[in-house]
C-alpha positions as CSV (number, residue, x, y, z in Angstrom):
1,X,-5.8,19.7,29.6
2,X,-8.5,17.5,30.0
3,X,-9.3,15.1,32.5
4,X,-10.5,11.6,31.9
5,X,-14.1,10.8,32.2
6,X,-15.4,7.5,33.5
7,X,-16.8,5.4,31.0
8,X,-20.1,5.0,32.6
9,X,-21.0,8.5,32.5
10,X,-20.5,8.2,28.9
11,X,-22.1,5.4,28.1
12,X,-19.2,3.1,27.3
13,X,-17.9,-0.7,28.8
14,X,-14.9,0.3,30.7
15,X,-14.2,-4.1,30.3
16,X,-14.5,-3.7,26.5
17,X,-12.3,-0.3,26.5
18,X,-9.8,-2.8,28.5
19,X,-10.2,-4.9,25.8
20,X,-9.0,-1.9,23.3
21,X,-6.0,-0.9,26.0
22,X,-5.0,-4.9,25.1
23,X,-5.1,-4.8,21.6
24,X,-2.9,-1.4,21.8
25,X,-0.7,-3.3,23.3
26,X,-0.7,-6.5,21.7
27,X,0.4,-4.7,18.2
28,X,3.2,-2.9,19.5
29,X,4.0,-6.3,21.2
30,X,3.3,-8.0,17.4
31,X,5.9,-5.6,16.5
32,X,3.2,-3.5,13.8
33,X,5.0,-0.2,15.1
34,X,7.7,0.4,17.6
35,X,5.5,2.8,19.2
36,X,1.6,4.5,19.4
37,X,-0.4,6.8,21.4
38,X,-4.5,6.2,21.3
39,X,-6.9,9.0,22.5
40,X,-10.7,8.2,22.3
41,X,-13.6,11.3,22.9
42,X,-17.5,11.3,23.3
43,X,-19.7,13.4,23.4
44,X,-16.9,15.9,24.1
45,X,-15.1,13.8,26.6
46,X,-11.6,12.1,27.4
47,X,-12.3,8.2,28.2
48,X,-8.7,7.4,26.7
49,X,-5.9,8.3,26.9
50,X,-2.7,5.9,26.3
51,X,0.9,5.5,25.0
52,X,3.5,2.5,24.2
53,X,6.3,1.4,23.3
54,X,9.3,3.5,21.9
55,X,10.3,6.7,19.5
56,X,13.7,4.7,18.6
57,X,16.9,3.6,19.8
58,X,14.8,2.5,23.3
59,X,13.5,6.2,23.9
60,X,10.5,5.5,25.2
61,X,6.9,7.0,24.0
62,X,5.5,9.2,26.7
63,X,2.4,12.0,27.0
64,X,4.3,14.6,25.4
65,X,5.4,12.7,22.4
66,X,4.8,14.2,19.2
67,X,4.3,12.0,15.8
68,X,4.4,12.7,12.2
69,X,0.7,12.9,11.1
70,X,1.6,12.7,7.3
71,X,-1.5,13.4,5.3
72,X,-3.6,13.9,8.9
73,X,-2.3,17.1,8.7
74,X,-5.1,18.3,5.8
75,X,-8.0,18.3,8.0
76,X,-6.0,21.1,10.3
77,X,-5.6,23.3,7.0
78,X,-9.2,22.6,5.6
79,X,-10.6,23.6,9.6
80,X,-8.3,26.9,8.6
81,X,-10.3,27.4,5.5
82,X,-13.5,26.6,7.5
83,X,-12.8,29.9,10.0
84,X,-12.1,32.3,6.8
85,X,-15.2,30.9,5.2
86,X,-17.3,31.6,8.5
87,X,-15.7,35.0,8.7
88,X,-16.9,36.0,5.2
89,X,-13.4,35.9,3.6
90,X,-13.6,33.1,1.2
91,X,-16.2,30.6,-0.3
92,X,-15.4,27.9,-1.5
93,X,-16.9,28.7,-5.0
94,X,-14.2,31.1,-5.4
95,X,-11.6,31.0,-8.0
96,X,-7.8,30.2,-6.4
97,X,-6.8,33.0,-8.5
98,X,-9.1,35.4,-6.8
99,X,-6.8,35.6,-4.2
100,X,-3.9,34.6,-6.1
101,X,-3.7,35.5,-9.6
102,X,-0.3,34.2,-10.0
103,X,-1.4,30.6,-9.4
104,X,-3.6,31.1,-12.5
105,X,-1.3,29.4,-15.2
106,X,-1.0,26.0,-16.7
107,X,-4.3,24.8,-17.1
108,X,-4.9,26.0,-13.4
109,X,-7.0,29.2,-13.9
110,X,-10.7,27.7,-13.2
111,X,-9.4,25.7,-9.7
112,X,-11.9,26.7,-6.9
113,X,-11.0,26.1,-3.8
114,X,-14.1,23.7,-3.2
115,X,-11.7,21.7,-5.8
116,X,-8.8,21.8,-4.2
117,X,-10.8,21.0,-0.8
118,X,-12.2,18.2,-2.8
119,X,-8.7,17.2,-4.4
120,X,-10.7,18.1,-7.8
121,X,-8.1,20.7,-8.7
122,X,-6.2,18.7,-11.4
123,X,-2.8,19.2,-10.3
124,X,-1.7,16.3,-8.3
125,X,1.6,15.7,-9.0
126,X,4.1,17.4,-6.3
127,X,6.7,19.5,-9.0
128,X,9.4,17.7,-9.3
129,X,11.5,21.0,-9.3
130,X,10.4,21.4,-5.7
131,X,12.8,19.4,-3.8
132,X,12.3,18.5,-0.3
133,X,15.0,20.9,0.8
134,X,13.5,23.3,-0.6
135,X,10.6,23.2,1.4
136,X,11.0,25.2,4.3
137,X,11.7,28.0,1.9
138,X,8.3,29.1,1.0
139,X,9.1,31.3,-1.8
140,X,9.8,28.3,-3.8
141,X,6.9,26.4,-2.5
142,X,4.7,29.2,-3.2
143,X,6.5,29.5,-7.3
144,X,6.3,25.8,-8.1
145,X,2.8,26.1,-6.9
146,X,2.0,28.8,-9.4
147,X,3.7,26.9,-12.0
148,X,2.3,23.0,-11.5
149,X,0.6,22.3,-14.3
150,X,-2.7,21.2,-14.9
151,X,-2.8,17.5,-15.9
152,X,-6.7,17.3,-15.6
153,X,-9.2,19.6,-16.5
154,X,-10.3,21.0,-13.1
155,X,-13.3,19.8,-11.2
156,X,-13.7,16.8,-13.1
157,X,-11.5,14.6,-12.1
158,X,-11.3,13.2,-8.5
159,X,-7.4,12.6,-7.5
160,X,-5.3,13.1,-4.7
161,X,-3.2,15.9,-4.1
162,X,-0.2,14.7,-1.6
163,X,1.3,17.8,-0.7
164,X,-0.3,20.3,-3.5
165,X,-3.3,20.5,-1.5
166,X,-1.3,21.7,1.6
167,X,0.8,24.0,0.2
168,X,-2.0,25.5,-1.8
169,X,-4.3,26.2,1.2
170,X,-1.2,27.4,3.2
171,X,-0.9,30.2,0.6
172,X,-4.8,31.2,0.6
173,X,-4.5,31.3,4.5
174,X,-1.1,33.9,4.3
175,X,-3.0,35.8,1.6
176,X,-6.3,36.1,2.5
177,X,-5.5,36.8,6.8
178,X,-1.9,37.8,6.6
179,X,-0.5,35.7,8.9
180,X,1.4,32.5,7.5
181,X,0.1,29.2,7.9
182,X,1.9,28.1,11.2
183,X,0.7,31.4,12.9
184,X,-2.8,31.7,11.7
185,X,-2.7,27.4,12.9
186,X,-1.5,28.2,16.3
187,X,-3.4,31.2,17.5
188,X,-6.8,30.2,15.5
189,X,-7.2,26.7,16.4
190,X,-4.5,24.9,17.9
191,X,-4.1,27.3,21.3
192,X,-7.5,28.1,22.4
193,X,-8.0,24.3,21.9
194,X,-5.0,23.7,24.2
195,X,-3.5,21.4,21.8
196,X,0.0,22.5,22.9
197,X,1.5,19.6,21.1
198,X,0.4,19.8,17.2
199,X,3.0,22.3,15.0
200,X,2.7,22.5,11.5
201,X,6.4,24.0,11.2
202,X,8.1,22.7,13.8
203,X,9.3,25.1,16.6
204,X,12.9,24.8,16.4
205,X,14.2,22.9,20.1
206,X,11.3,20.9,20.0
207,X,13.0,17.9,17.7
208,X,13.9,15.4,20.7
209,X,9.6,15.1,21.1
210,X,9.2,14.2,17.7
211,X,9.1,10.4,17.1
212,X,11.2,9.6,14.0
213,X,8.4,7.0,11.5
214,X,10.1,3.2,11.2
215,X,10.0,1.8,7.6
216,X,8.5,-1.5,9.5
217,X,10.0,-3.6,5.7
218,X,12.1,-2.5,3.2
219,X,10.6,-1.5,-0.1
220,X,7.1,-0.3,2.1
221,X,7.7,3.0,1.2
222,X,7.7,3.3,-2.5
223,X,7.3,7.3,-2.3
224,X,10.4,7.5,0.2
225,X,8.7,10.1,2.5
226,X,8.8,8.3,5.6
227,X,12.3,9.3,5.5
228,X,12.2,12.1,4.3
229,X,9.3,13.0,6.7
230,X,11.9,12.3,9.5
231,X,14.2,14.9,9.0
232,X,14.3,18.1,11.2
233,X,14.8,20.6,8.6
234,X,11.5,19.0,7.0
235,X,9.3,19.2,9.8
236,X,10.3,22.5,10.7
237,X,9.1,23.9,6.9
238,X,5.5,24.5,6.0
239,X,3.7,21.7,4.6
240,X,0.0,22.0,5.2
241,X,-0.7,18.7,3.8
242,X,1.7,16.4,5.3
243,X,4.1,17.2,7.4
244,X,1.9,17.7,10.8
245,X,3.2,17.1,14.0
246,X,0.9,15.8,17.1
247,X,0.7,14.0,20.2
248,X,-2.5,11.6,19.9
249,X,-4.4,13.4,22.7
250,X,-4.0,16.6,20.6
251,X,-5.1,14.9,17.5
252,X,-8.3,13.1,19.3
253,X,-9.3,16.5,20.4
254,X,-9.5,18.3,17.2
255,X,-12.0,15.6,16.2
256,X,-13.6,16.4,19.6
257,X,-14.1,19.5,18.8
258,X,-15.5,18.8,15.3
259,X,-17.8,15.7,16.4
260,X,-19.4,18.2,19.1
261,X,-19.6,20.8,16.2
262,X,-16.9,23.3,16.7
263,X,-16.9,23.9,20.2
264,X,-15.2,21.9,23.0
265,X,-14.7,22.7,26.6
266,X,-16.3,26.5,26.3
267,X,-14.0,27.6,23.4
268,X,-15.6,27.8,20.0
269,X,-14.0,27.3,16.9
270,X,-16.2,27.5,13.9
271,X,-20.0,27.3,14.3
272,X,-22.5,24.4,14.2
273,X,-23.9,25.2,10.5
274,X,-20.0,25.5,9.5
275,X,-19.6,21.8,10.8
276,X,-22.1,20.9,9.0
277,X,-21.0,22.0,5.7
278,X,-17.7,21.1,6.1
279,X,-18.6,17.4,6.5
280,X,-21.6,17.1,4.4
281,X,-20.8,14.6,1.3
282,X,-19.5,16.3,-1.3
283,X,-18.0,13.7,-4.1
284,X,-17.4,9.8,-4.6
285,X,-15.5,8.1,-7.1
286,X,-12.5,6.1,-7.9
287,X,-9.5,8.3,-7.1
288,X,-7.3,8.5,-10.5
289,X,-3.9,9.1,-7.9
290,X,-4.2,5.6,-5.8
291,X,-7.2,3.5,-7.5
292,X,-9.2,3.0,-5.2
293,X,-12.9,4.3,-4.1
294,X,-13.4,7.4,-2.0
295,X,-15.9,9.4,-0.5
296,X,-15.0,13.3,0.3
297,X,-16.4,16.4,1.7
298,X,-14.4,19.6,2.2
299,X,-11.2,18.2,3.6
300,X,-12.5,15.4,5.2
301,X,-13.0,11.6,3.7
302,X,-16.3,10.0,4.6
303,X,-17.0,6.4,5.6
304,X,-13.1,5.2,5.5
305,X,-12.4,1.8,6.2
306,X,-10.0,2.5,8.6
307,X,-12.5,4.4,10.8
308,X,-14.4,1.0,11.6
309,X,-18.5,0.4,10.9
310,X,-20.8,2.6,11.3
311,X,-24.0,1.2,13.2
312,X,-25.7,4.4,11.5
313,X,-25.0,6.5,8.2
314,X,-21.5,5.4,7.4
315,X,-21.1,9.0,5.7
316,X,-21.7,10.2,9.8
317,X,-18.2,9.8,10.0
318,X,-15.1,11.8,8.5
319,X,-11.7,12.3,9.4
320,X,-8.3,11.5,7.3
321,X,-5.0,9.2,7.5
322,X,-1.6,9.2,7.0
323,X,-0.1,7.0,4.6
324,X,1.5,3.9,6.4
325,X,1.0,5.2,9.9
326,X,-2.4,6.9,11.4
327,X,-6.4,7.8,12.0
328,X,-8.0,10.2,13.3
329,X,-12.1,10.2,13.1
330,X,-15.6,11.2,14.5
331,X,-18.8,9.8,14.1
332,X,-21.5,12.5,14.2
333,X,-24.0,9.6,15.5
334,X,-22.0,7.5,18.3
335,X,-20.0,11.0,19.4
336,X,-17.1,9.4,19.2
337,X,-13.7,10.8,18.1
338,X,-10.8,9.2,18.2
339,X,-6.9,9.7,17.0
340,X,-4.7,6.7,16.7
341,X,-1.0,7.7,15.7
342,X,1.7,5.1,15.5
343,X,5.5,5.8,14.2
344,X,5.6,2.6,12.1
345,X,5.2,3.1,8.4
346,X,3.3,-0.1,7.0
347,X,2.1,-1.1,3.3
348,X,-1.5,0.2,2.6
349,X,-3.6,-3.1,3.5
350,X,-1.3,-4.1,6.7
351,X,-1.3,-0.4,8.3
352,X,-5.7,-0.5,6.8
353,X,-5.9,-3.6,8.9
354,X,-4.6,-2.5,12.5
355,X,-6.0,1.0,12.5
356,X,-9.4,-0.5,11.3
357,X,-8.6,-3.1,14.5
358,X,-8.4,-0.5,17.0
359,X,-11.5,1.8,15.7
360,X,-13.5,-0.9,15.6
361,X,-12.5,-2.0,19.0
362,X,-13.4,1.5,20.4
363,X,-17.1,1.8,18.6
364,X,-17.4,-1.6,20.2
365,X,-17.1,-0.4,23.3
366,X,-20.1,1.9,23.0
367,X,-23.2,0.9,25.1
């Protein structure tokens, strides 16, 4: 585990980082979220490190708890992507079906995984056949992904896969390596990183560290996940593109390791040039799934507003959210990487609003 660095030797204000330990506290105390945990990198090393407030009834938030990461998750599949890419096993030109053939039906058959990387796929909507109880059972996962159809014509058409992209990506990993998503996750990236605390399929007797997400108003949650995220039985399922679990130091540190491109403490993940591809802009446009503007690269979205300004190239810095709950981010310019993750879910411009607060806090604190 790392140890935290002194903010000098970094080149950051340890008074202004004060200043971003206050306003951690002052939205848990504004009641935004019951609870949080803040971790803040640079150039590769620990100057933050917090945690507030509580899980739920009075539990208190502590160094080993876990939170849901919703759609954070993605960037941990895309960096498994990354590694088979490196290794020679996929580009990202090929066809889905070249390693699947049973995916190519419905209008699917020309997906790349570049689209689907690039939620350019066309098949956005989550099959309504595919229940969430059905998702730890990846058989069906795996058959409603074959049969989703096509609603746009692939690669032309920039909208947001929710969970598609996850469980899409979870597949290529099992067929392409062998090993299923969680396992390939865990002994790839997650273990020689030392994140001990980020699961995607949830190790069963680990439930008590996982921070259940607080509707913070009723109605917030229009898609009803944040319940359903919640559950146990969800969790412990595979669900590449949502359903991530992570303590914030854990979540800082994969950005770490990304922002000092793909190694970290003497363990290399994925090489420098494979950093740099993986971030490099890739497409823009208004996103046909929410309506609003985005900026993308392989599993990654550039220049977020939730990541805070960028004194540089604003496209510098990538990482992903949650919906209604977290941020994780690096700027390849100010080596900062940072992972906020709070456990209350909060309508798109509120929850915008305090994780842009706290990012911009931290870049603030750069000298």
């Amino acid at each position: 585990m790392a140890t935290l660095t002194k903010p000098d030797d970094v080149a950051m204000d340890s008074q202004k980082l004060e200043q971003v330990k206050n306003l951690f506290q002052q939205q848990i105390d504004q009641g935004l979220h019951p609870g949080a945990g803040l971790a803040v990198y640079r150039y590769g090393n620990l100057v933050l490190d917090i945690h507030g407030g509580y899980m739920s009834d009075g539990k208190p938030v502590t160094a080993k708890t876990m939170f849901v990461l919703m759609s954070s998750t993605k960037p941990l599949a895309a960096a498994c992507l990354y590694i088979l890419k490196e290794r020679g096993q996929i580009s990202y030109d090929d066809l889905v079906a070249k390693h699947w053939p049973e995916f190519a039906q419905n209008g699917k058959e020309t997906v790349t995984i570049g689209h689907v990387l690039t939620h350019r796929g066309g098949f956005p909507n989550t099959p309504k056949s595919l229940l969430p109880r059905d998702w730890p059972d990846w058989s069906k996962v795996v058959l409603a992904m074959e049969q989703a159809p096509a609603i746009y014509t692939p690669g032309e058409i920039l909208a947001y896969h929710p969970s598609n992209y996850g469980w899409v990506i979870g597949e290529i990993v099992r067929l392409v390596d062998g090993r299923n998503f969680t396992q390939f996750l865990s002994e790839e990236l997650t273990k020689p990183l030392g994140m001990n605390s980020t699961h995607v399929g949830l190790p069963q007797g680990l439930e008590d560290l996982v921070s259940p997400m607080h509707e913070m108003e009723e109605g917030t949650d229009t898609t009803g996940w944040c319940g359903i995220h919640s559950q146990s039985s969800v969790l412990r399922g595979i669900a590449p593109g949502t359903n991530g679990v992570a303590s914030a130091t854990d979540f800082a540190r994969f950005y770490a390791m990304m922002e000092r491109k793909g190694s970290l403490d003497d363990v290399t993940i994925i090489k420098s040039e494979t950093v740099d591809e993986a971030t490099a802009f890739q497409v823009e446009g208004i996103d046909k799934s929410n309506d609003s503007f985005a900026q993308r690269s392989f599993g990654l979205a550039l220049a977020d507003e939730r990541m805070g300004k960028s004194l540089g190239d604003p496209l510098k810095t990538f990482g992903h959210g949650g919906a209604g709950t977290s941020i994780g981010w690096a700027d390849l310019e100010s080596g900062l990487a940072v992972g906020y993750i709070t456990n209350g879910f909060q309508a798109t411009a509120a929850n915008n609003a305090r994780l842009a607060a706290v990012s911009q806090a931290v870049r603030n604190a750069c000298v």
